[in-house]
LOLUM-832913 format. One record per residue (C-alpha): residue in three letters; x, y, z; residue number from 1; chain. Coordinates in nm, 3 decimals. Each point is the difference from the previous one (the first is absolute). Layout:
! residues N
type  xx  yy  zz  seq  mol
ALA  X  Y  Z  NUM  A $
...
//
This chain:
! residues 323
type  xx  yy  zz  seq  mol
UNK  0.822  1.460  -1.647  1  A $
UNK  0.235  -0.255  -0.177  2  A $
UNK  -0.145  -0.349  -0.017  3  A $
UNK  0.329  -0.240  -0.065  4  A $
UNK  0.082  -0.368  0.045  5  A $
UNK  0.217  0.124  0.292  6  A $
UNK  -0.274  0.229  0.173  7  A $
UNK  -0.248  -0.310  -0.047  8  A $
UNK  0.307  -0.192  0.145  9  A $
UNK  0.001  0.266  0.309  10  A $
UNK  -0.391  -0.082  0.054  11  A $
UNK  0.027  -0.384  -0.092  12  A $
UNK  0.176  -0.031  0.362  13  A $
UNK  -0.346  0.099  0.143  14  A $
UNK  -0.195  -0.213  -0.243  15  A $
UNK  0.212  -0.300  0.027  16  A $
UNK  -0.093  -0.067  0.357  17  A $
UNK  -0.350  -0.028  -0.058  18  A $
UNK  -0.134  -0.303  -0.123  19  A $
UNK  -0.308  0.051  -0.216  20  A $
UNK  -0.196  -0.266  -0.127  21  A $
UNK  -0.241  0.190  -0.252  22  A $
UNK  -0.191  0.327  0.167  23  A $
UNK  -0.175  -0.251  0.256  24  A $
UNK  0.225  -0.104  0.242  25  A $
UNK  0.321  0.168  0.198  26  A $
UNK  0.290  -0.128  0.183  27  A $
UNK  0.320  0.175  0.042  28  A $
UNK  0.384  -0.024  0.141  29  A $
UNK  0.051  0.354  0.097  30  A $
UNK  -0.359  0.122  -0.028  31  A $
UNK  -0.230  -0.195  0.232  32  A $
UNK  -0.299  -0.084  0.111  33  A $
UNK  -0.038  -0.053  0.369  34  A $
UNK  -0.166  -0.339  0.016  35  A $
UNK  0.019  -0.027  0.397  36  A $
UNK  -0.207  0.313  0.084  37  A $
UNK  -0.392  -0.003  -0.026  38  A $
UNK  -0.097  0.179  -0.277  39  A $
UNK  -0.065  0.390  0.085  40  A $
UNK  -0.329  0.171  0.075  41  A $
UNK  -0.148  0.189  -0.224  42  A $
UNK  0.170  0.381  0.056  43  A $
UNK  -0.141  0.319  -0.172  44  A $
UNK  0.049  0.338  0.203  45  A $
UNK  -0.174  0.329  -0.151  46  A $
UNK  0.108  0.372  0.130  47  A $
UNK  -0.076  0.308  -0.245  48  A $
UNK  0.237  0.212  -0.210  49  A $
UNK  -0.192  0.347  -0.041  50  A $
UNK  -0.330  -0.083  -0.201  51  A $
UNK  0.132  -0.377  -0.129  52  A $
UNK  -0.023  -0.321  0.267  53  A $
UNK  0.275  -0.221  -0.064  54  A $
UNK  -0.022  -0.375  0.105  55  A $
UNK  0.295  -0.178  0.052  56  A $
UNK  -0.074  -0.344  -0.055  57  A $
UNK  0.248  -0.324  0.109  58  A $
UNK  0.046  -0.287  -0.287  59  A $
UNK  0.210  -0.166  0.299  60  A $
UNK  0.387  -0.005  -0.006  61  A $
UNK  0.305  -0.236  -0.135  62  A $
UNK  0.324  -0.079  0.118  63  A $
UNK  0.329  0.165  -0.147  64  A $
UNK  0.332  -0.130  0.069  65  A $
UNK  0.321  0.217  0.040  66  A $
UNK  0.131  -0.172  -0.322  67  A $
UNK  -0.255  0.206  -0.176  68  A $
UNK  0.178  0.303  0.058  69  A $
UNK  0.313  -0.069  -0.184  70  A $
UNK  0.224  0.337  0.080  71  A $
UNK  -0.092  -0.020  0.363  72  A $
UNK  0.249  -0.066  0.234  73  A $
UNK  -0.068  -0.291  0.242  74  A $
UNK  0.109  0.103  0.294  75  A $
UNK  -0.164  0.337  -0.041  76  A $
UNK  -0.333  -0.147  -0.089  77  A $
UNK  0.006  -0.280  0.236  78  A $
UNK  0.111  0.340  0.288  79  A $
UNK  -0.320  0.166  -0.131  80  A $
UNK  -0.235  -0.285  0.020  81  A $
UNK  0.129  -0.045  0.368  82  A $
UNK  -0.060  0.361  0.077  83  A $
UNK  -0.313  -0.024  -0.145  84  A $
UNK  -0.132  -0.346  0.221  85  A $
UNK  -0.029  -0.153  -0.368  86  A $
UNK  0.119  -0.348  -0.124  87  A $
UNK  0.264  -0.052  -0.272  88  A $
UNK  -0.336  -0.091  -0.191  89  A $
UNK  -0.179  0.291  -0.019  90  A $
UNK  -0.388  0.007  -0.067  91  A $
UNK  -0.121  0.243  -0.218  92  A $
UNK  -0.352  0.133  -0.068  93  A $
UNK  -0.174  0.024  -0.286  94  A $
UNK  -0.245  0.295  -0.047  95  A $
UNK  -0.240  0.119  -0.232  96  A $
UNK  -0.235  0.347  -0.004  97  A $
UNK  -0.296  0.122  -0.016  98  A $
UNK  -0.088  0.391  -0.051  99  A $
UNK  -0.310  0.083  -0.047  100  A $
UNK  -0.217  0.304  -0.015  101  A $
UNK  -0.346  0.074  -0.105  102  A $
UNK  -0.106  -0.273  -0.176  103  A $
UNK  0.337  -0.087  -0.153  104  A $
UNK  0.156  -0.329  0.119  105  A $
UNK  0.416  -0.040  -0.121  106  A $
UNK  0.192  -0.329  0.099  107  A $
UNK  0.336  0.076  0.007  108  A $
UNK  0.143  -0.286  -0.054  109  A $
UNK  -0.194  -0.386  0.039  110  A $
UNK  0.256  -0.200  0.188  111  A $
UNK  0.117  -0.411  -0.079  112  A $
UNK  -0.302  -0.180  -0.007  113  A $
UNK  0.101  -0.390  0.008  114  A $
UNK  0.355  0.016  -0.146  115  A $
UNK  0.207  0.075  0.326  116  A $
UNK  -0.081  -0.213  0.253  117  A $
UNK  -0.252  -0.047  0.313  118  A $
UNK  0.091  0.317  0.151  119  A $
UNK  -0.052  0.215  -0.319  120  A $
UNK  -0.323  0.053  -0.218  121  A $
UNK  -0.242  0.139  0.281  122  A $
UNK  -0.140  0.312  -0.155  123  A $
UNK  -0.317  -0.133  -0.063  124  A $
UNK  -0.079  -0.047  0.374  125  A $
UNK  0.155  0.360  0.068  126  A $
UNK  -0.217  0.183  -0.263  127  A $
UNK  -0.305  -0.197  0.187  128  A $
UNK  0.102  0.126  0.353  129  A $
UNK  0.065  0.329  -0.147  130  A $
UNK  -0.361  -0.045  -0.107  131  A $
UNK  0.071  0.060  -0.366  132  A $
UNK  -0.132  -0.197  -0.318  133  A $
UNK  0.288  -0.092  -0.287  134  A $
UNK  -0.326  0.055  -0.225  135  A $
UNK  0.039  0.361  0.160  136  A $
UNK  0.336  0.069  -0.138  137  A $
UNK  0.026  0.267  -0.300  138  A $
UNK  0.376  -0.025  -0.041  139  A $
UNK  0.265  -0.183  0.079  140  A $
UNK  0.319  0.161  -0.049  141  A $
UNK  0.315  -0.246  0.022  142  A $
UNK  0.292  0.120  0.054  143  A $
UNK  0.223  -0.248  -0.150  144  A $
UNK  -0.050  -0.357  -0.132  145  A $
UNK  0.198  -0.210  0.263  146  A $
UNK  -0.273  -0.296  0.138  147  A $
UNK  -0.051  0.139  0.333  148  A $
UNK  -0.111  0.329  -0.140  149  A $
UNK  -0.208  -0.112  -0.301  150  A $
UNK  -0.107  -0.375  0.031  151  A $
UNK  -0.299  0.090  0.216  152  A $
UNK  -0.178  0.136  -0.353  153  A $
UNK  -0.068  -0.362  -0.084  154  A $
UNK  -0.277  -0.183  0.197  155  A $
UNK  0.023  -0.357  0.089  156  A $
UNK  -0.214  -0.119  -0.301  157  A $
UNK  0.258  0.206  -0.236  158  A $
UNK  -0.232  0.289  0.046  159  A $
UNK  0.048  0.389  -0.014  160  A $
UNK  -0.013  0.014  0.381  161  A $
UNK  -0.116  0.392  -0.056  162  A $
UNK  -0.271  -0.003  -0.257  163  A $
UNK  -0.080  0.303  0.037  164  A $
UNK  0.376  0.147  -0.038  165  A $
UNK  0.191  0.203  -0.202  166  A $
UNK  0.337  -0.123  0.065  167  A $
UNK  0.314  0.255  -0.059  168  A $
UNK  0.338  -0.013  -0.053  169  A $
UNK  0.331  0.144  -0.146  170  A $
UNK  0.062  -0.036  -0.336  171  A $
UNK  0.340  -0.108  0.069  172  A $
UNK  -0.095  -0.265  0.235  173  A $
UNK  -0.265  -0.130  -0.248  174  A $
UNK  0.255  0.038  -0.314  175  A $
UNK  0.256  -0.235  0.201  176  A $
UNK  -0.200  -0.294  0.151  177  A $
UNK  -0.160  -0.037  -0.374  178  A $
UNK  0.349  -0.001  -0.215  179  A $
UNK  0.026  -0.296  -0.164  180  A $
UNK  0.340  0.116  -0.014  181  A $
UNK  0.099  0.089  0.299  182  A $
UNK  -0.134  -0.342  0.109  183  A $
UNK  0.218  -0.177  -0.243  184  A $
UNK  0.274  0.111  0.212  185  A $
UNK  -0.133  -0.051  0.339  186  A $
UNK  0.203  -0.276  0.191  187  A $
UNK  -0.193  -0.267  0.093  188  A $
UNK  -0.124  0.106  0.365  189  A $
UNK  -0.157  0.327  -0.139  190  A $
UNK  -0.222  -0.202  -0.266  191  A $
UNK  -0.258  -0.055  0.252  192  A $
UNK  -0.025  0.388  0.115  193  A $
UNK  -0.082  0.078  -0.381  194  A $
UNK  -0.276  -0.242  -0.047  195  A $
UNK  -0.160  0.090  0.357  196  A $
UNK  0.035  0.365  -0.105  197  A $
UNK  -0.179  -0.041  -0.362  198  A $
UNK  -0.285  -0.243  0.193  199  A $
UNK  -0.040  0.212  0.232  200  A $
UNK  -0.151  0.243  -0.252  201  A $
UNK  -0.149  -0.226  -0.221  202  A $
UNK  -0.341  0.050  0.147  203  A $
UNK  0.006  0.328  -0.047  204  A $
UNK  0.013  0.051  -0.361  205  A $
UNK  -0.125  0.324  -0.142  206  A $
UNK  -0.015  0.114  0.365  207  A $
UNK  0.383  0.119  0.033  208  A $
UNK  0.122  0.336  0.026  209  A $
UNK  0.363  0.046  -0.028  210  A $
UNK  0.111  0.329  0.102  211  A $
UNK  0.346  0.150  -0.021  212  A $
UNK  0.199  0.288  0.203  213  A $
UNK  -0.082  0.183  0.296  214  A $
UNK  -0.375  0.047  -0.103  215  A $
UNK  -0.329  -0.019  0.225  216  A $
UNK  -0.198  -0.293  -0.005  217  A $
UNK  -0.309  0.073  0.187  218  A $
UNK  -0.057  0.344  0.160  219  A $
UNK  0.256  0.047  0.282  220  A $
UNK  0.196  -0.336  -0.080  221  A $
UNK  0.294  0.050  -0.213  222  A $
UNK  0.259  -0.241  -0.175  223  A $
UNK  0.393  0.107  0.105  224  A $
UNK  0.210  -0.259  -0.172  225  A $
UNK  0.245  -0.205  0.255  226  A $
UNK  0.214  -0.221  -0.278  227  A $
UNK  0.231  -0.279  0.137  228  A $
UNK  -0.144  -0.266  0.157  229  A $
UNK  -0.190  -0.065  -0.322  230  A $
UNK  -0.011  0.212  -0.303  231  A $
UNK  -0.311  0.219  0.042  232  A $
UNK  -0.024  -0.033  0.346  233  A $
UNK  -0.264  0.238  0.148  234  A $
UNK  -0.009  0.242  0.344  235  A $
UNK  -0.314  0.184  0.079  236  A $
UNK  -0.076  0.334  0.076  237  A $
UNK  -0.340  0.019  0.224  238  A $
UNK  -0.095  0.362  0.068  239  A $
UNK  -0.315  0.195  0.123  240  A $
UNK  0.067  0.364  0.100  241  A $
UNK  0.294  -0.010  0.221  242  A $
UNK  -0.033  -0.334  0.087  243  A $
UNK  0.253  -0.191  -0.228  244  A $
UNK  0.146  -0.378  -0.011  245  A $
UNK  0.272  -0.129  -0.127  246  A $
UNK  -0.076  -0.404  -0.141  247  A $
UNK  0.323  -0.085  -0.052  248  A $
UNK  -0.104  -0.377  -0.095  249  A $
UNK  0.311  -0.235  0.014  250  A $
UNK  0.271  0.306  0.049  251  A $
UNK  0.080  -0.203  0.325  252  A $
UNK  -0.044  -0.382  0.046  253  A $
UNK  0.150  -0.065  0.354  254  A $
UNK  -0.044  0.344  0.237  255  A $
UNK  0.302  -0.122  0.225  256  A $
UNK  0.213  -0.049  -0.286  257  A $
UNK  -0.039  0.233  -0.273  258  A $
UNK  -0.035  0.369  0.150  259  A $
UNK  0.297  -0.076  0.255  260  A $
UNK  0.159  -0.119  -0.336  261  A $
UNK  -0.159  0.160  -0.299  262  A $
UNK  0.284  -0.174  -0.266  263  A $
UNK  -0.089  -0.294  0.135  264  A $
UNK  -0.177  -0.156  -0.275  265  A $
UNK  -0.283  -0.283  -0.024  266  A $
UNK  0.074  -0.288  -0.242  267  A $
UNK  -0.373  0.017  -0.162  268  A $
UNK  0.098  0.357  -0.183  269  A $
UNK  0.050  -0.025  -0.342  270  A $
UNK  0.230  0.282  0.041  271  A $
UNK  0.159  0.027  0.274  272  A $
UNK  0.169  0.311  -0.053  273  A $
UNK  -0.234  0.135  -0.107  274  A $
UNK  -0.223  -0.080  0.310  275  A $
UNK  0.290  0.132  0.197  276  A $
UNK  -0.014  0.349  -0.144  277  A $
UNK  -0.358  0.002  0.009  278  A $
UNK  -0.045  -0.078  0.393  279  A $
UNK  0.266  0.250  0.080  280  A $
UNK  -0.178  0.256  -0.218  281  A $
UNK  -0.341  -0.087  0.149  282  A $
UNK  0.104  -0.034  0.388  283  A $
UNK  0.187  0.338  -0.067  284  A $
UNK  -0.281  0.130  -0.054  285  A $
UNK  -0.293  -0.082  0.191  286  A $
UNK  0.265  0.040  0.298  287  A $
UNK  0.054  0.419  -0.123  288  A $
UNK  -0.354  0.028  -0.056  289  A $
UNK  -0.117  -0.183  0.337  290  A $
UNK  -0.265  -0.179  -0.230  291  A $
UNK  -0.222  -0.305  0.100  292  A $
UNK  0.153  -0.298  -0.152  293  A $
UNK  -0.211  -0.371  -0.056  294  A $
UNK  0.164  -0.315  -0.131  295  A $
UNK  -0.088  -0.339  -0.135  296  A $
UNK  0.282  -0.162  0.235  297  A $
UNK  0.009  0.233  0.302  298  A $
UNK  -0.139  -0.165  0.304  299  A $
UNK  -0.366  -0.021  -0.002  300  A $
UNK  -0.189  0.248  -0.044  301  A $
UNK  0.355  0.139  -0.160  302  A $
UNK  -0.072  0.377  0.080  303  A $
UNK  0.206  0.204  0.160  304  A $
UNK  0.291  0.317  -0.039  305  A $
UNK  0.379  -0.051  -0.161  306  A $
UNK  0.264  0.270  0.213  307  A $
UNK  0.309  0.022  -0.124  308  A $
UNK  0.373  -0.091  0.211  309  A $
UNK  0.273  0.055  -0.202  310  A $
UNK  0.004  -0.220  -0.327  311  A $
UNK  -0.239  -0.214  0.185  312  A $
UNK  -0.393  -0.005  0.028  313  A $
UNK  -0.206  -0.089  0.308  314  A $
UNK  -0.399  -0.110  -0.041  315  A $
UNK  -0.207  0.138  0.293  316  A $
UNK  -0.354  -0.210  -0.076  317  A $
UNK  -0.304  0.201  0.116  318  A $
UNK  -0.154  -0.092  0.312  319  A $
UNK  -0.398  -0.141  -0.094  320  A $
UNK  -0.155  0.235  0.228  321  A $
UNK  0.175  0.300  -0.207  322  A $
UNK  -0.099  -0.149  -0.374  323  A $
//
């Protein structure tokens, strides 16, 4: 992928409605917290794939505008939201996973902590419901840097918030959020993904694996690079036997938009071309092969089928009695 002034330019319409002050705090233009809603329960939901149990586990959700999807058309969107009983704000989950098996314990994933608002950062309470101890965890794989994916490695004291962990990632995603470089270039609104990103980590020093290509990171759990919305953006593979799963981590950030309208673009990709090409490559696919699909922004617990209709993608979420 091409980094360039104008593809930070692309993603800088994302960053630039979010108002960071430092990695602590979170308020945002497009991008919001919902400030009138109690915050939510704490949500984890665990169903078995073959010989693994995945949890699905619910950091809460955020607020996305329709500005955020900049190729969208208005009318369109606003005709889907209606069809869909939505608001022209539409809340969004954020998910994490767990798969374990035997004795292994993998986070995919560790959610916002404190950076994104009241409604964000809860799981801590959905690792305790799902009766699980972060002291537990072996790995944490994170599939890209972005805050609500990776700033629940830090504890509230600065801590690693996984002491136990091995924490992996691509080597592209790693390479990117550390240039100096690349930084140099950044526009203003991005500055405050790349220090998140590298403090993230920091915790975790000599405890990083960075991995590249489509390569197997723990028996049965295998990396398939998804580029676009950042750099070294990860998807899953989760298999056991016949029992497969598609992860397909932040492919899709608004189900009512995006497989209706796979071109349709979110502002937070660094690429959005890129991202483009990538969804319609991986809902083409999981579609054909009638795979299992989960995702970090499908509704909660975000697991479900893709079918195919035309150039257009539908999401049929699995029923909780069936997962």
């Amino acid at each position: 992928m091409k980094i360039d002034r104008r593809t930070f330019g692309r993603a800088a319409l994302g960053a630039g409605t979010l108002a960071l002050a430092g990695t602590g705090s979170f308020a945002a233009k497009g991008a919001t917290p919902d400030t009138t809603t109690a915050a939510p329960l704490p949500a984890a939901h665990r169903f078995a794939l073959g010989d693994f149990t995945i949890t699905a586990l619910s950091d809460g959700f955020l607020n996305l505008g329709l500005d955020l999807f900049p190729a969208a058309d208005p009318a369109a969107a606003e005709a889907l939201l209606t069809r869909a009983f939505l608001p022209k704000t539409i809340a969004t989950s954020v998910n994490a996973y767990l798969v374990t098996r035997g004795s292994r314990r993998i986070l995919i994933d560790t959610g916002t902590a404190s950076a994104m608002g009241p409604t964000l950062g809860h799981l801590p309470e959905a690792l305790v419901a799902a009766g699980v101890k972060r002291e537990e965890i072996d790995t944490v794989i994170v599939t890209h840097l972005h805050p609500d994916h990776a700033n629940g490695l830090i504890g509230a004291g600065g801590e690693a918030a996984f002491p136990a962990a091995e924490i992996v990632v691509a080597n592209v995603e790693f390479a990117f959020w550390h240039d100096d470089g690349i930084l140099s270039q950044a526009p203003d609104p991005m500055r405050p993904f790349f220090e998140m990103a590298r403090k993230s980590l920091g915790p975790y020093r000599g405890k990083i694996r960075q991995m590249g290509g489509e390569v197997e990171i723990a028996p049965g759990i295998a990396a398939v690079p998804a580029p676009g919305h950042t750099p070294g953006h990860l998807a899953l593979r989760i298999g056991s036997g016949d029992a497969n799963m598609l992860l397909f981590t932040d492919v899709i950030h608004s189900s009512t938009l995006q497989f209706a309208h796979p071109e349709w673009a979110i502002a937070f990709d660094v690429d959005q071309a890129a991202a483009v090409a990538t969804r319609k490559k991986v809902l083409d696919m999981v579609s054909a092969d009638r795979l299992l699909v989960a995702g970090m922004h499908l509704p909660f617990p975000g697991v479900g089928h893709v079918t195919r209709e035309g150039n257009a993608y539908s999401y049929i979420p699995m029923p909780w009695p069936a997962l």
